[in-house]
TIRO-2110 file (N, C-alpha, C; in Angstrom, 1 decimal):
// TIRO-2110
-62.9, 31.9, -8.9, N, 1, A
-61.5, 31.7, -8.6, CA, 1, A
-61.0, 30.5, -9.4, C, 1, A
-60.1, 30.8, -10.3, N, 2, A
-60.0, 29.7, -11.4, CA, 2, A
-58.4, 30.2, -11.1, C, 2, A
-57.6, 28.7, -10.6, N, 3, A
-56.5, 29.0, -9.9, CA, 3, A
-55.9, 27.7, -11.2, C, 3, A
-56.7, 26.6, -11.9, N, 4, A
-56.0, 25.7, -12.2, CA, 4, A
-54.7, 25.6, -13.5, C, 4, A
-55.1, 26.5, -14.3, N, 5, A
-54.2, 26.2, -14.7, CA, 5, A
-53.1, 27.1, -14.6, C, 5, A
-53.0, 27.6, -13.3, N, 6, A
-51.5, 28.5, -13.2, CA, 6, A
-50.7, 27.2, -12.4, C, 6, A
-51.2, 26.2, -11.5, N, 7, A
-50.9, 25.3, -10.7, CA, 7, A
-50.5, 24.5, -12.2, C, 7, A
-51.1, 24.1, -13.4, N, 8, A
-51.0, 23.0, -14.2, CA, 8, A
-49.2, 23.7, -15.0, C, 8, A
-49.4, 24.9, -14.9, N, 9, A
-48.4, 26.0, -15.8, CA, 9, A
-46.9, 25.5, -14.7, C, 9, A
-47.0, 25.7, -13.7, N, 10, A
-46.4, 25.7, -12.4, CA, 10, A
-45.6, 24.4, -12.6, C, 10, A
-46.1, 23.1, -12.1, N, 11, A
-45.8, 22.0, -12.8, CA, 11, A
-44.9, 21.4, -13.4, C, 11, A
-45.3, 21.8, -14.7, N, 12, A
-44.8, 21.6, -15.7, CA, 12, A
-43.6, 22.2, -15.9, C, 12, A
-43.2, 23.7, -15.6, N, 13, A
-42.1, 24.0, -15.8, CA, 13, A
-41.4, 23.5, -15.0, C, 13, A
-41.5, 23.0, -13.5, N, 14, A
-40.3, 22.5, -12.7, CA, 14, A
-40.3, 21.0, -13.1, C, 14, A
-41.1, 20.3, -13.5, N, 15, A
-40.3, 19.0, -14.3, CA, 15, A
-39.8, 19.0, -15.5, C, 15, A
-40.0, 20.0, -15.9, N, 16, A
-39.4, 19.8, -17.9, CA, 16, A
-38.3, 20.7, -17.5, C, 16, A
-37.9, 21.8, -16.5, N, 17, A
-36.8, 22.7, -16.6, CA, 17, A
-35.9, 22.2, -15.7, C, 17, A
-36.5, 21.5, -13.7, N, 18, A
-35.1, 21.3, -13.6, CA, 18, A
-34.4, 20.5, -13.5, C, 18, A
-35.1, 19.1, -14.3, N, 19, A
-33.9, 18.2, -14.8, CA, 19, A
-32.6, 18.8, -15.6, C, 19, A
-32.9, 19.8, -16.6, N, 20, A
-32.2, 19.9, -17.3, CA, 20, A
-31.3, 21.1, -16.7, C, 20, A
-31.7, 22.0, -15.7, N, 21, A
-30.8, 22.8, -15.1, CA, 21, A
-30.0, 21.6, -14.4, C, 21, A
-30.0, 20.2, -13.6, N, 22, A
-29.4, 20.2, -12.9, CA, 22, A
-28.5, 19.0, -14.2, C, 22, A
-28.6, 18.6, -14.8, N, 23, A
-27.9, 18.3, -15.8, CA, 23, A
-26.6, 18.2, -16.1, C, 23, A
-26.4, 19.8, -16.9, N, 24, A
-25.3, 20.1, -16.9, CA, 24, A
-24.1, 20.3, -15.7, C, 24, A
-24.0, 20.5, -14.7, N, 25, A
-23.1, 20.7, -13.7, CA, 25, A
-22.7, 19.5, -13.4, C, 25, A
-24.1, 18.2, -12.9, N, 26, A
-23.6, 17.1, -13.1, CA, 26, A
-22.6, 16.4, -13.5, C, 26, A
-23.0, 16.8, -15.4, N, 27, A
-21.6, 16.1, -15.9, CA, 27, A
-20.6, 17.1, -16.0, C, 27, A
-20.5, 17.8, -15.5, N, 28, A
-18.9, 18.6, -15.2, CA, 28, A
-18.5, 18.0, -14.0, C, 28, A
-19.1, 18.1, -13.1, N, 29, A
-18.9, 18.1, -11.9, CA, 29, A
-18.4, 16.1, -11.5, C, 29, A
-18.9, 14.9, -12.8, N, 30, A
-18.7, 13.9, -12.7, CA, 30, A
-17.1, 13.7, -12.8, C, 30, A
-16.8, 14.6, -13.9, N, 31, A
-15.4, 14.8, -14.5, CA, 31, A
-14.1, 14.9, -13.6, C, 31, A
-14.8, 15.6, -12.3, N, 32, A
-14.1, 16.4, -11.3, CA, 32, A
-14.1, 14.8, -10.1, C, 32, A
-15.4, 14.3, -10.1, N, 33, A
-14.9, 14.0, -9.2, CA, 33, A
-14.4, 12.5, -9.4, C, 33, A
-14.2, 12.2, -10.7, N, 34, A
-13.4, 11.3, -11.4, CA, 34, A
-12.2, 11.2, -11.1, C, 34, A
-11.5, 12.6, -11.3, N, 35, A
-10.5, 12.8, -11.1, CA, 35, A
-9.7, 13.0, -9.8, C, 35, A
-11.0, 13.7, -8.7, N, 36, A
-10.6, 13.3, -7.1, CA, 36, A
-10.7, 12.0, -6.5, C, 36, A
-11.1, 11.2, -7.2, N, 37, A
-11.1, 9.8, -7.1, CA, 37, A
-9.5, 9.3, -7.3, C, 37, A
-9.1, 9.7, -8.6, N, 38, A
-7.8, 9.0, -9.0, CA, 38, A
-6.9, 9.8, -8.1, C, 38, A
-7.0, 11.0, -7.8, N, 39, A
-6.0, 12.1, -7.1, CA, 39, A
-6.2, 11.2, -5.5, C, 39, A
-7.5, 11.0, -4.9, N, 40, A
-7.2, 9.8, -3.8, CA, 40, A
-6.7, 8.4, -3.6, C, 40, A
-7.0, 8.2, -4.9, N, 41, A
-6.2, 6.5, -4.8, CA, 41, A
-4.8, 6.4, -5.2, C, 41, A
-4.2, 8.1, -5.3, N, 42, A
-2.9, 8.1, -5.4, CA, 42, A
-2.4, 8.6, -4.1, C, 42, A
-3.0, 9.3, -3.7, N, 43, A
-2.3, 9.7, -2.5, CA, 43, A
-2.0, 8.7, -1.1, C, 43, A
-1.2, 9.5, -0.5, N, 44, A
-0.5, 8.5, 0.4, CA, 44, A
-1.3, 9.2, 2.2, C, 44, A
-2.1, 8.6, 2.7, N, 45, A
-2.6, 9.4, 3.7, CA, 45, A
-2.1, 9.0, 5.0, C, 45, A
-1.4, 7.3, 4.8, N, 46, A
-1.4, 6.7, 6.2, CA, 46, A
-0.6, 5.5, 5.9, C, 46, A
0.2, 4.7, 6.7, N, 47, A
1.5, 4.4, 6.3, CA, 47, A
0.8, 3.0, 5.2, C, 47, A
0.3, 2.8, 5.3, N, 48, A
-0.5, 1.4, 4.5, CA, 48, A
-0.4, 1.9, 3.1, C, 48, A
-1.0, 3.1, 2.6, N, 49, A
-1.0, 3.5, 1.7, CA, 49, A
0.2, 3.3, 0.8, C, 49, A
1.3, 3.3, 1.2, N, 50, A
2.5, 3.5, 0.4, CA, 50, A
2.7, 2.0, -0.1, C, 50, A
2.3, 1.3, 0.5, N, 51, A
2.2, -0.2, 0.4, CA, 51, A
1.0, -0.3, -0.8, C, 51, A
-0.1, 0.1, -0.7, N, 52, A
-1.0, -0.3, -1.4, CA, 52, A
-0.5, 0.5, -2.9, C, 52, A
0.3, 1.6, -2.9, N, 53, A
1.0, 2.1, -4.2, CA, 53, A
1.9, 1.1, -4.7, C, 53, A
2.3, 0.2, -3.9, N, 54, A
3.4, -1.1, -4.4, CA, 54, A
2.6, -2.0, -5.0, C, 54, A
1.4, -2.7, -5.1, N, 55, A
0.6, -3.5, -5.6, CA, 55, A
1.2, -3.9, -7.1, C, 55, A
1.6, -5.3, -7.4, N, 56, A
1.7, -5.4, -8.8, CA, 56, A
3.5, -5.3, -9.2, C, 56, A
4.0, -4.8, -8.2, N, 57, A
5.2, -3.9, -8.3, CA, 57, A
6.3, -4.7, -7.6, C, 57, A
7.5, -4.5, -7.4, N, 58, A
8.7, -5.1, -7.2, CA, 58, A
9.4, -4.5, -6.0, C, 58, A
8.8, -5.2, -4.3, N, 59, A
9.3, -4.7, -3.7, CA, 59, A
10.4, -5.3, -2.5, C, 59, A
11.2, -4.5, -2.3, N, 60, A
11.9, -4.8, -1.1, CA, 60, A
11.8, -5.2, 0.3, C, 60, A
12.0, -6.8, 0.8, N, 61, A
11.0, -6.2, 2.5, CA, 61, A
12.6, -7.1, 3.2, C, 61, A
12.7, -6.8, 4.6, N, 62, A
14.1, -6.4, 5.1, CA, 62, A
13.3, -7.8, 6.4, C, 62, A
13.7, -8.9, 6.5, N, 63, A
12.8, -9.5, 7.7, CA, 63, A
13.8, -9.9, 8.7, C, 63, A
13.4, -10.3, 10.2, N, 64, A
14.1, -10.4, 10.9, CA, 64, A
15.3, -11.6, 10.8, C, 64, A
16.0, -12.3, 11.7, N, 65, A
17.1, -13.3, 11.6, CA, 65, A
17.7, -12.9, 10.2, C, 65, A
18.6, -11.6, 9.7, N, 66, A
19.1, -11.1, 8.8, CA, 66, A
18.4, -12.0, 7.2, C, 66, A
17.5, -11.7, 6.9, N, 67, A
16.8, -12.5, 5.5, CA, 67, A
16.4, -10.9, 5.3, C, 67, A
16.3, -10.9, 3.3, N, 68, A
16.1, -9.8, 2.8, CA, 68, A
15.0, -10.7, 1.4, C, 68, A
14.2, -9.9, 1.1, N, 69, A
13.3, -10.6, -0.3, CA, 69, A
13.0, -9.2, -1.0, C, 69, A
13.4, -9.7, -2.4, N, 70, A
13.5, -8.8, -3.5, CA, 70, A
11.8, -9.5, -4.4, C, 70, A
10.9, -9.4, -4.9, N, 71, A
9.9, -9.1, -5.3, CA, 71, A
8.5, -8.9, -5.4, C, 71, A
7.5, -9.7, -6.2, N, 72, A
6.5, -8.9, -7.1, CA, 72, A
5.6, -8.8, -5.5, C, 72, A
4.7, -8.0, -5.3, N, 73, A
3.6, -7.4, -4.5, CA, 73, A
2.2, -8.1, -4.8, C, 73, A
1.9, -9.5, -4.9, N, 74, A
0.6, -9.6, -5.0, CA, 74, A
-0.7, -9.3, -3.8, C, 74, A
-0.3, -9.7, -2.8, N, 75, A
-1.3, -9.1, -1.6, CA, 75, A
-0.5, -8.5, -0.6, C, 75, A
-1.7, -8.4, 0.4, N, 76, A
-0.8, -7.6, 1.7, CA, 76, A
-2.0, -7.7, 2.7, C, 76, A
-2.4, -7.6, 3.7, N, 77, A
-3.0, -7.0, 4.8, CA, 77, A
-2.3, -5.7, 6.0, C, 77, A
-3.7, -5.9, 7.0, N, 78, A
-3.0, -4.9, 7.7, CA, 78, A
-1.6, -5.0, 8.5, C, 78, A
-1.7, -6.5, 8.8, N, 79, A
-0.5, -7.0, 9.8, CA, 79, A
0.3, -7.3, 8.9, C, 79, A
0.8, -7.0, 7.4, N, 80, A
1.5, -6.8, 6.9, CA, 80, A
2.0, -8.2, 6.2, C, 80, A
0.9, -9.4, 6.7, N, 81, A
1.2, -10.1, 5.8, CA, 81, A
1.2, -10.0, 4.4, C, 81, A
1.8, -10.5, 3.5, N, 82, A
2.4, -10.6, 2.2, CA, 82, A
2.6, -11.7, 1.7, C, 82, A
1.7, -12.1, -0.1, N, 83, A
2.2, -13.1, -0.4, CA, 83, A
2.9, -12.1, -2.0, C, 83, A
3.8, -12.9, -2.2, N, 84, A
5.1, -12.1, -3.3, CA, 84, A
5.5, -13.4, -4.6, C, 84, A
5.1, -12.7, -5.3, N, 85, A
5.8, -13.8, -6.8, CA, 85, A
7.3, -13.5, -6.9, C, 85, A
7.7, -14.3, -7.8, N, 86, A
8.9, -13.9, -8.4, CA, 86, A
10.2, -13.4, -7.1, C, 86, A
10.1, -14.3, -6.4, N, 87, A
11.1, -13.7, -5.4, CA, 87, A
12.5, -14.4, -5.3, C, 87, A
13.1, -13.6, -4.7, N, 88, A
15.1, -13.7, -4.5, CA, 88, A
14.9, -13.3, -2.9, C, 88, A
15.1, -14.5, -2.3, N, 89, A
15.3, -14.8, -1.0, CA, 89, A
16.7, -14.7, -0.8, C, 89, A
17.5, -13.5, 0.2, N, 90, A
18.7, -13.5, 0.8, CA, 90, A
19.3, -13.9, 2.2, C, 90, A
19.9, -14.9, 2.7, N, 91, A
19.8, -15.3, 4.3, CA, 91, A
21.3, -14.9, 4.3, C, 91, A
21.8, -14.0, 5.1, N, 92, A
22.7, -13.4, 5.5, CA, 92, A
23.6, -14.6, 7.0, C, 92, A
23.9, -15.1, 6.8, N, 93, A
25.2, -15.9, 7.8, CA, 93, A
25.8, -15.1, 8.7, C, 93, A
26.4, -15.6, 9.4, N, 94, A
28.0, -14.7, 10.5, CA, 94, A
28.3, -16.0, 11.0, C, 94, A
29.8, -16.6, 10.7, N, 95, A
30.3, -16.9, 11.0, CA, 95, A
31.5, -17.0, 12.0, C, 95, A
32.2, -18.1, 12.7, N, 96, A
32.9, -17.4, 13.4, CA, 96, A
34.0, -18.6, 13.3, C, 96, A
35.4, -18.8, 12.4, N, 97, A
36.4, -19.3, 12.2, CA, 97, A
36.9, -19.9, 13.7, C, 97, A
37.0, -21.0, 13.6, N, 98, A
37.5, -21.7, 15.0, CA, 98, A
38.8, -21.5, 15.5, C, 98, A
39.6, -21.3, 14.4, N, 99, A
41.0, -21.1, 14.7, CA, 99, A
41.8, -19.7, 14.5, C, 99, A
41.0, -19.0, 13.6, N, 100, A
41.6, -17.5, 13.6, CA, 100, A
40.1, -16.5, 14.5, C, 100, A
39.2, -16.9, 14.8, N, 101, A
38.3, -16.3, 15.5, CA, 101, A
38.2, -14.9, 14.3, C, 101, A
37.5, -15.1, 13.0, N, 102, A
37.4, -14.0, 12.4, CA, 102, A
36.1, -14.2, 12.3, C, 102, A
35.4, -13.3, 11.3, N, 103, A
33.8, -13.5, 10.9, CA, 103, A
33.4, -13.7, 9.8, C, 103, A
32.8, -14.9, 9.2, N, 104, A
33.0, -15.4, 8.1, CA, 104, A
31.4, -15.0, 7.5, C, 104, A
31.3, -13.7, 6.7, N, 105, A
29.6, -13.7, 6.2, CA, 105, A
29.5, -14.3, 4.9, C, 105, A
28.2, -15.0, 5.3, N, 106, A
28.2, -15.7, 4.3, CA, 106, A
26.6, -15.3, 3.6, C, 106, A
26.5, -15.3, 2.2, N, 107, A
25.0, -15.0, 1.8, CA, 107, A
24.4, -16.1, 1.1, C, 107, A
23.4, -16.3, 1.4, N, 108, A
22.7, -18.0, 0.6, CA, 108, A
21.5, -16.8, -0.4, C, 108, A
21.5, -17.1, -1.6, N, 109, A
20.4, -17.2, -3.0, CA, 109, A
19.7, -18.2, -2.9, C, 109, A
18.2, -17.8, -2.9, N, 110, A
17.4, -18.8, -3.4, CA, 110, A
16.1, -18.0, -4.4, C, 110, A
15.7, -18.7, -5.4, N, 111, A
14.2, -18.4, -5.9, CA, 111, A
13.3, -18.8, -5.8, C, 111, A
12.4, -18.1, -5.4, N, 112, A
11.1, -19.1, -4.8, CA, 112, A
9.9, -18.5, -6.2, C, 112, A
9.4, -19.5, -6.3, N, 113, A
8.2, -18.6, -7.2, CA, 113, A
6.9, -18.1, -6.6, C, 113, A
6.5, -18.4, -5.5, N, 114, A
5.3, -18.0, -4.3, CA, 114, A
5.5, -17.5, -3.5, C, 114, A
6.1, -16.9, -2.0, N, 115, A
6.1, -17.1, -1.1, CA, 115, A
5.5, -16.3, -0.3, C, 115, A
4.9, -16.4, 0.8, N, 116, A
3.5, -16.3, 1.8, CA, 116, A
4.8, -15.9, 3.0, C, 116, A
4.6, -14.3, 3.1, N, 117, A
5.5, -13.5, 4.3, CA, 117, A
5.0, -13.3, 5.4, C, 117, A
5.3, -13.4, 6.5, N, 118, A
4.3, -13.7, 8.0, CA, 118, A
4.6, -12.0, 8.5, C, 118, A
3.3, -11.6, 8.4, N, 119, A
3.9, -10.1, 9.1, CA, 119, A
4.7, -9.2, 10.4, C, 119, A
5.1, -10.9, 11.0, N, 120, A
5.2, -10.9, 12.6, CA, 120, A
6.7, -10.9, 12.4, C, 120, A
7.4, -10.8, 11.0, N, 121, A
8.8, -10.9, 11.0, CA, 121, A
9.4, -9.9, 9.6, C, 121, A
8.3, -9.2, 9.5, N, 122, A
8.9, -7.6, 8.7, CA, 122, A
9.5, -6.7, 9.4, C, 122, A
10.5, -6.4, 9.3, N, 123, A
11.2, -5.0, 9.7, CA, 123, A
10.4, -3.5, 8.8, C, 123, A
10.9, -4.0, 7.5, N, 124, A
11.1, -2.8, 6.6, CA, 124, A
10.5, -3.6, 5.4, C, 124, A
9.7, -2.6, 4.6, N, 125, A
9.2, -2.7, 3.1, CA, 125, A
9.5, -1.4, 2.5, C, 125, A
10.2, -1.4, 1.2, N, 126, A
10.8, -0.5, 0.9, CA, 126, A
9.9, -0.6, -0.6, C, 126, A
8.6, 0.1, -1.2, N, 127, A
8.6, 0.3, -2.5, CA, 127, A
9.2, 0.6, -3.3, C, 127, A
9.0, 0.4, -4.8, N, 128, A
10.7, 0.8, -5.8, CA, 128, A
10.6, 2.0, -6.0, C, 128, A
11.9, 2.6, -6.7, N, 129, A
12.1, 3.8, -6.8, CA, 129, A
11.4, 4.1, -7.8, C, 129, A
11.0, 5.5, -7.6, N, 130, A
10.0, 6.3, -9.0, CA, 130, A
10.3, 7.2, -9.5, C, 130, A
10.9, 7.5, -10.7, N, 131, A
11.4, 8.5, -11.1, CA, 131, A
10.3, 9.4, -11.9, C, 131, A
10.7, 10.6, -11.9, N, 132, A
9.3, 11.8, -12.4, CA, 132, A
9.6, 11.6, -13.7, C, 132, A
END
């Protein structure tokens, strides 16, 4: 009973063949899932997401006691803190004329080049518009 060299024959072919069978599909299949990679880090699955598409970007956030900030997106967490470059701080006034009792709105401009947004006073974050 001379069994050895079908076992040595045996062997051999499943280490020299199925690296190479599994091989190829591999790198097809790397390609693919390269691309479901970027097809997920675009998609929007959960409201954070649309935020984390703003990253880098120029966005709108609407905060309570009528204040509005127009820019850049450097961080964020879950509570929605935000720190933002390049910003245009808007404080919205109401006035009320002493003698004609009208409503006097008034808007204050400021530039800030840092500013650190407390999440506990976001209404609305509005990413920029994207055209196709």
């Amino acid at each position: 009973m001379y069994s050895g060299p079908s076992i040595y024959c045996f062997v051999v072919i499943i280490t020299v063949f199925q690296p190479l069978r599994f091989l190829l599909p591999w790198k097809e299949g790397a390609t693919d899932r390269k691309r479901m990679a970027s097809e997920e880090e675009s998609a929007v699955k959960e409201p954070l997401d649309l935020i984390r598409l703003s990253l880098d970007e120029r966005i709108y956030v609407k905060l309570r006691s009528d204040r509005e900030l127009r820019g850049k997106l450097h961080a964020y967490d879950q509570h929605l803190n935000m720190i933002l470059g390049d910003v245009e701080e808007i404080v919205t006034t109401v006035e009320i004329d002493d003698e004609t009792y009208e409503e006097i709105v008034r808007a204050t401009r400021r530039m800030v080049p840092f500013l650190f947004v407390r999440g506990d006073g976001v209404i609305l974050v509005s990413p920029p518009l994207r055209t196709a």
